[in-house]
Structure formats: structure tokens, C-alpha cells
N, C-alpha and C positions, 0 to 999 in steps of 0.2 A: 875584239880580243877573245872570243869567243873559243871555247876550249883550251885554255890554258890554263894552270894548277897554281895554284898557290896554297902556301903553307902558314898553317896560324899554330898560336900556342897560346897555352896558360897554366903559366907554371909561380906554384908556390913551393914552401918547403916539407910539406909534406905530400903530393903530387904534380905532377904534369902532366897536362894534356895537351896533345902535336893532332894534327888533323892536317889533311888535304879537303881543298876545298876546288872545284870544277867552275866556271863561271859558262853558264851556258844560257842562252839566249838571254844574255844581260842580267843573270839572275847566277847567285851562288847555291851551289849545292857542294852537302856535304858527303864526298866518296870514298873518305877512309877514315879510322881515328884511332888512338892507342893511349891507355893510359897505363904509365908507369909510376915507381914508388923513389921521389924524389931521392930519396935517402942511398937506396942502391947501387946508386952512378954517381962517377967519381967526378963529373962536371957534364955540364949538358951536353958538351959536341958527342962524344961516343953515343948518349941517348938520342941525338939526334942524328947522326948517321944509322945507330941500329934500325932507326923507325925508317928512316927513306929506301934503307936498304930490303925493309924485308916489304914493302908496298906492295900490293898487286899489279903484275906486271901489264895491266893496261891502262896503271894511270902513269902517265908521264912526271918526267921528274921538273919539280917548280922550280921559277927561277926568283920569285921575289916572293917574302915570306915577313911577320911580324909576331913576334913571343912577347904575351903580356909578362910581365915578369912582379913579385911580391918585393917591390921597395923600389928605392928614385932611381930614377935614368939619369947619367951625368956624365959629358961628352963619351956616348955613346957607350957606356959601361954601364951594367949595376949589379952591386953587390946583393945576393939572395938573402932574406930573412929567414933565418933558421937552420941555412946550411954554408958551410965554408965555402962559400963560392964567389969571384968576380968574374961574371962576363962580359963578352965585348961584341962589338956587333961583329967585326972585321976577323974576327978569329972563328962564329959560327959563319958566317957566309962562304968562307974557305974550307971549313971545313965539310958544311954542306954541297960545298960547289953550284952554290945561285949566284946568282947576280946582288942581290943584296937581300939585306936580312936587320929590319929592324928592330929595337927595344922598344916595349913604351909600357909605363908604370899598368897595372892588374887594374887599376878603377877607372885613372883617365881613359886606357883605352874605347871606355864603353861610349866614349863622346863620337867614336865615328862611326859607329852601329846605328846612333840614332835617328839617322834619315833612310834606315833601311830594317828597323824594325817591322815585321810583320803581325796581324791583329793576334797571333798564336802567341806573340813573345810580347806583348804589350798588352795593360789594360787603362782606359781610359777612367782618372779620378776627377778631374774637372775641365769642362771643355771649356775651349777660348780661342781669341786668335793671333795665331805664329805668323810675326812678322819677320824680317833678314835680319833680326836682332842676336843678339850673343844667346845661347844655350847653354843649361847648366843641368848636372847631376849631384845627389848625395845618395847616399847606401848603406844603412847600417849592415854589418856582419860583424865579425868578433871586433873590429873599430869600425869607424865611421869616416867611409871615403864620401870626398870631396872630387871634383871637377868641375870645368867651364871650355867654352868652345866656343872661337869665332870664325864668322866664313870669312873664306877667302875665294880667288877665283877659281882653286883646284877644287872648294870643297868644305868641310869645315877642319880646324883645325884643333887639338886640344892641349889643353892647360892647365895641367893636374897643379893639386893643391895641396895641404895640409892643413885646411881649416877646421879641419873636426877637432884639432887641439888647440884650438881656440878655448878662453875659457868659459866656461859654464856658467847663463847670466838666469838665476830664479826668476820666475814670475810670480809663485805663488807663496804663500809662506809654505803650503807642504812644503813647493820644491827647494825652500829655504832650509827646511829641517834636516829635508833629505841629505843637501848638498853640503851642509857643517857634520853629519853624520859621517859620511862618506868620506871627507876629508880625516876625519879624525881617527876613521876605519884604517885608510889605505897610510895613513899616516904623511899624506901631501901639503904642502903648501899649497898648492893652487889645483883646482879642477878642470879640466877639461871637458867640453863638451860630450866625449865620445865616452868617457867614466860613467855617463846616462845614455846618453843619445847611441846606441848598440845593442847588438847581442847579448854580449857580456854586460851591458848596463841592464838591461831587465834584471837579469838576475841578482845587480846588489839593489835595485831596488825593493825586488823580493824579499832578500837578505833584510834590508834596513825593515820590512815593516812586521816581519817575523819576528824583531827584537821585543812588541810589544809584548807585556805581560799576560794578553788575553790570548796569542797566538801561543802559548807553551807547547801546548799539545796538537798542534799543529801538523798535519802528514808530512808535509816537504820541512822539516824541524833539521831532521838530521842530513838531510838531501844537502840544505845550504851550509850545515856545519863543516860537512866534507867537503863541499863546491870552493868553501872560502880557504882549504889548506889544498884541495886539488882538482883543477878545473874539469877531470877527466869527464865526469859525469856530470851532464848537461842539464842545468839548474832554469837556466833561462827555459829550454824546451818543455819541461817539466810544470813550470810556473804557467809558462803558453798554457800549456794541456788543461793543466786544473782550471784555469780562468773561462776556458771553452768549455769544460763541464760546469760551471756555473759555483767554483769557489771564489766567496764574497771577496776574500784578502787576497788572492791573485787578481781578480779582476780589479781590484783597487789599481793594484801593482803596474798590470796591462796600460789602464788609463791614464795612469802619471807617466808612465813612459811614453803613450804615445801623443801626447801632451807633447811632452819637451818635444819630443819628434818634428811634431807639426811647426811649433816656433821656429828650430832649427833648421826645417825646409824653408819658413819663411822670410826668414831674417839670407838664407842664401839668395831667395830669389830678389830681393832690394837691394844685397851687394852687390850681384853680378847685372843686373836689370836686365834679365833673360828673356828679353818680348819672344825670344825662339822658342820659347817654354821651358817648363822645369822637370824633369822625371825622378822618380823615386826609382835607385835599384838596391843592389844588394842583399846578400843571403836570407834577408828575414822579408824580404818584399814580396814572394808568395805565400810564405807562410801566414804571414799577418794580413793579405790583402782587406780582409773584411774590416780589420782596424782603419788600416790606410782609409777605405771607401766611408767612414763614419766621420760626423762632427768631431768626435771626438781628438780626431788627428785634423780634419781639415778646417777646422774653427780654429786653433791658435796658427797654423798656417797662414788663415787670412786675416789676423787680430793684429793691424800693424798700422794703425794708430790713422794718421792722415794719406797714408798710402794703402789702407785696404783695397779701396777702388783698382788699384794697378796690380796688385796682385789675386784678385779674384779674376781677373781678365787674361789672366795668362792658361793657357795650355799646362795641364801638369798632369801624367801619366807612369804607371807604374811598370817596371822593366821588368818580368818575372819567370823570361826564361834560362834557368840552373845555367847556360851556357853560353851566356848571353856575351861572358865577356872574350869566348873563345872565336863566337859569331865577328863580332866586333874587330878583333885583330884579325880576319880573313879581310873583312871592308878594310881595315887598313891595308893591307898587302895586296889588295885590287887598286885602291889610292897608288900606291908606288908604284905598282906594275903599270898603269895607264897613263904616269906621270912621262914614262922613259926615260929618267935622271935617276942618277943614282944617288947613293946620300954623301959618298966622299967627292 
């Protein structure tokens, strides 16, 4: 199948990015890409006819294509988070004029990237060995996605989740403190995981330990006052920075976070019993790698009672390249292209 085009996406609501992708000697490259401002377009198909349209005219036009999209897939529809949108597979495939064109959730996608991850977009956190067992991902970014994947004989296959709103289970009395804080903060009955376990959870753990009396005069004081009425300005990144310049109360912050981290990667990889291994991706997974590579994340990772054994044995590797999930839905749209069935 060797020179044929296929078309990926990854669209949230406030961007998308469409790309063609070449598959030449067995291998994908990437030969065009465009990003637009989700907001601008009044539903994806014009965005996505304008982008096929204006291609360079010696790439050919694809016939099987797959758009990660921001919220669930359900019978081949999903509604966009953030923008008045429902799409459907069978209205962009028409419109695009492919052969087919499918949906699949922004994080599950990244399940079928991962057997075609290269050492540039992956780093290795603990080596092990990958058996034909089920595969699992999690990702902190502003929440905390979930995924699992099992093979089949096309391949693997994937099976997004919602377990990052699972709830939030302490291990420590800090993270006890924290987590009756934060309830009381956000004004919740119950906590979810992903309230810590993220982006946006660094920052109210930030937040929570700024509250002490001895932090008053604290530099990021007023950073998180505003952070907690308006997210614009970026608290958690800010908290990063100081902690990596060597501020004692972010770096507090850093470690309770990547703390809960590690548990929640590890309590994933006992639910799913991923002999395939487990990867770490999402927005803050290059950011942070130095955290990820430290005890500090990878000690309650393996702190699982009578099963540490099985989970130090596993493969687990960090997913860290920005476009990783763009990658990913290309491997899905060569999946569909080399299946030759379509999805109706």
C-alpha cells in the first residue's frame, strides 16, 4: 500500500490540526499539515474540505482518514467540548469524498500509535518485558485521560475510559489534608482523581499549600489568587518553574503531585493487568519527564502491596512527543486503509 495518503486529525475546541500523512516503504511520513482556530468554522466539514482543497497538488487526495476528536464517540457521532458542535463520521466522509472517515476519543486514540512509537517520541521509565497482553495508557493535561487496548488479529484495538473521575483515594495524611481541603475549596462532595492527578491539579495543590501562614508573602501569592477566579494565567506552569529553580514550597507541591501520579499509574496498571505495558502520555509528560524518571513518581507506582512484583515487571515508557496524538490517528487511518472494509 505503499504511497497512499491518509488523513489524521486532532481536533479540540479551541484548535485543530488535519495533516496528511504518505505511507512509504511501510513507514508514515508526514507531507502536509494545517492548523486552524476551532472557533472560526462553523462545523468541521467546510474546515475540512478547505484544508483538502487547498493541499499541494502532488499529494494525492486520501481515501481513509481518522479525527481524534475532544469528548466520547457514540454510534459514530461526537459532540465537541467547547464548541456547538455534533459530528458524524458519514456526513465528514461525504463531504470529504473518502471512502471512510473515522472518530475516536483525543486520548484513546494514542492506543494505536503505541506499537509504532519511535525512540524520538518515546522515553523509556522502567524496562520490562511485553507480553501479547492488554496495553494501557494515562496522561495528565488539564484532566487526566485514561485508556486500555487489546490485540486482535488486525492489531490492537482501543478502549477509552473515564477512569480519571474515579475517586480520589489518600495514601497519606498530607494527601488527606489536601483532599478534605480541596473538597471544601471546590465546594464537592466527592473528588476525583483527576482534581489532583493533572495539570490543573498541580496548581490547587499549589494553591492548598500557599494557604499556610508562613507562605503570606509568597511570589506566586497572587499568581494563585487570580488562577482560582481565572484559569487564564497558568499556575500549575508557574509552580513547575519555581520548583525547578529550587522553591522549597513548590517543590513540596511538585512531589505530592507526582506522588498521587505514580499511585494512579499504578493502581491503572492492576486494573487493566497490562503485561503489554503501561505508558505515560499527556501534555505535562515532557514537561515533567525528570519527575516521571525519579522515585519519587516511580516508587508509589510500584508500592502495591502484594502485587509490587508484577508491576515492576512491566514495561512502562513515557509518550512525549506534542503530536503524538495526531501521529496516532494517522496509524489508525493506515489500520482502516489495510483492513479494506469499511465501517458501515
Amino acid at each position: 500500500m505503499d504511497g497512499i495518503t491518509l488523513l489524521a486529525g486532532d481536533m479540540g475546541g479551541t484548535k485543530t490540526l488535519l495533516a496528511l500523512y504518505s505511507l512509504r516503504e511501510g513507514q508514515l511520513e508526514l507531507v502536509h499539515q494545517e492548523r486552524f482556530r476551532s472557533s472560526e468554522w462553523s462545523s468541521l466539514e467546510p474546515m475540512l474540505q478547505s484544508f483538502l482543497k487547498n493541499r499541494p497538488s502532488s499529494i494525492s487526495s486520501p481515501s481513509d482518514g481518522c479525527i481524534a476528536v475532544a469528548g466520547p464517540v457514540r454510534d459514530r457521532a461526537a459532540t465537541i467540548t467547547n464548541l456547538p458542535w455534533t459530528i458524524r463520521e458519514s456526513d465528514l466522509a461525504k463531504a470529504a469524498e473518502m471512502r471512510q472517515l473515522e472518530l475516536a476519543n483525543d486520548f484513546g486514540v494514542l492506543i494505536y500509535g503505541l506499537p509504532h512509537f519511535s525512540g524520538e517520541q518515546e522515553v523509556v521509565l522502567q524496562r520490562g518485558v511485553a507480553d501479547a497482553g492488554p496495553v494501557a495508557i494515562l496522561g495528565a493535561g488539564t484532566g487526566l485521560g485514561m485508556a486500555r487496548g487489546v490485540r486482535t488479529e488486525r492489531g490492537l484495538m482501543a478502549l477509552s475510559c473515564e477512569g480519571g473521575h474515579r475517586e480520589f483515594a489518600a495514601r497519606t495524611a498530607e494527601e488527606w489534608e489536601l483532599a478534605c481541603w480541596l473538597k471544601r475549596d471546590l465546594g464537592l462532595a466527592r473528588l476525583s482523581i483527576e482534581r489532583i492527578v493533572s495539570g490543573t491539579g498541580l496548581g490547587h495543590v499549589a494553591r492548598w499549600l500557599l494557604q499556610n501562614p508562613d507562605a503570606e508573602t509568597h511570589p506566586l501569592q497572587a499568581v494563585a489568587e487570580a488562577w482560582r477566579r481565572d484559569s487564564s494565567n497558568d499556575l500549575p506552569a508557574q509552580a513547575s518553574l519555581a520548583a525547578q529553580q529550587g522553591d522549597p514550597l513548590m517543590q513540596q507541591a511538585r512531589r505530592i503531585w507526582l506522588g498521587a501520579y505514580g499511585a494512579a499509574a499504578g493502581d491503572l496498571a492492576l486494573h487493566e493487568l497490562c503485561t503489554g505495558g503501561l505508558w505515560i502520555g499527556g501534555g505535562t509528560a515532557a514537561k515533567q519527564l525528570d519527575g516521571l524518571q525519579s522515585d519519587v513518581f516511580l516508587d508509589p507506582l510500584r508500592e502495591k502491596g502484594r502485587f509490587r512484583g508484577f508491576v515492576e515487571d512491566l514495561p512502562i515508557t513515557a509518550v512525549i512527543d506534542p503530536q503524538a496524538g495526531l501521529f496516532s490517528a494517522a496509524c489508525r487511518a493506515r489500520m482502516l486503509a489495510e483492513s479494506g472494509e469499511t465501517l458501515s
